[in-house]
N, C-alpha and C positions, 0 to 999 in steps of 0.2 A: 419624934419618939413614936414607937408602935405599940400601940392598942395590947392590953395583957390580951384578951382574946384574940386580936389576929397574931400577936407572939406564939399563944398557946397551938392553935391551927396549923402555923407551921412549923413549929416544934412535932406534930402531930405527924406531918405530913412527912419530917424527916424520919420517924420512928420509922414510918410503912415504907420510906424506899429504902433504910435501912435493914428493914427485914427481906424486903426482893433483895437486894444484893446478899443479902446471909442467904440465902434462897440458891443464887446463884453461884455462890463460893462452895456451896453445899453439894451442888449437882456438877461443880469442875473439881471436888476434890480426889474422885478418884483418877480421875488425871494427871493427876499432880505427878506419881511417879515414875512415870516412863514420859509425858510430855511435860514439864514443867515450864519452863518457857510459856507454851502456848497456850495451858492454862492460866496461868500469870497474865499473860498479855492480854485474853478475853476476858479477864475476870476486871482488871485496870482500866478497861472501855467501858463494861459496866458499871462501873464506879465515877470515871470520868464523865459519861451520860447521867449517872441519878444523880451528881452534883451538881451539872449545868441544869436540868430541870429545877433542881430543889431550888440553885441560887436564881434564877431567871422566870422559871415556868412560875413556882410558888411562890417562891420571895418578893417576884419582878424588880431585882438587884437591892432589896434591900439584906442584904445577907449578912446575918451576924453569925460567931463562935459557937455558940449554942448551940447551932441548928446542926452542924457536925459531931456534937455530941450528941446528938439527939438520934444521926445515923447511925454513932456507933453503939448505941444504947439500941436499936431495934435490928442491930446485925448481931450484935449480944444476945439479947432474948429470943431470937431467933434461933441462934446456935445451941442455946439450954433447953429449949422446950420442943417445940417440932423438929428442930435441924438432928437432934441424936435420933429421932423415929424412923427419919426417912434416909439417912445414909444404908441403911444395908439397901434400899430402896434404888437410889441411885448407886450405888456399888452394883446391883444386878443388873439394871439398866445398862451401866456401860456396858457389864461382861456380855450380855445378851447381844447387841452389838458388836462386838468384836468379833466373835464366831464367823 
């Protein structure tokens, strides 16, 4: 059985790589419409990386259900609070770019 506080830690720990991933779906989604695919595909590597850290790095295999809620609970709050500020942010950022 795990300890409510190391529970709670890395419940914690899933919020923050939760929110880098909303971080990161956030800065590929003006991508989305002319490459979809390959934002899709970097955005899935991402994900795939903060899972194997969260279950391995944080967890050290003890990985339970929760802690996936707990990503998409700080890719959530990510998306309602900073993530609406900073899109027109990265929407200039790609256009900037493309030029």
């Amino acid at each position: 059985m795990t300890a409510p506080a190391v529970a709670a830690e890395r419940f914690g720990a899933a919020c923050l790589i939760g929110a880098a991933l909303g971080l990161c779906y956030g800065f590929l989604r003006p991508l989305r419409p002319k490459y979809t695919a390959l934002s899709d595909l970097v955005f899935l590597l991402a994900l795939f990386w903060g899972w194997l850290y969260l279950a391995f790095g944080v967890c050290r295999g003890a990985f339970r259900l929760p802690y996936l809620a707990g990503m998409a609970l700080g890719g959530f709050c990510w998306e309602l609070l900073p993530g609406r500020f900073l899109r027109s942010v990265f929407s200039t950022f790609w256009k900037i770019l493309s030029q």
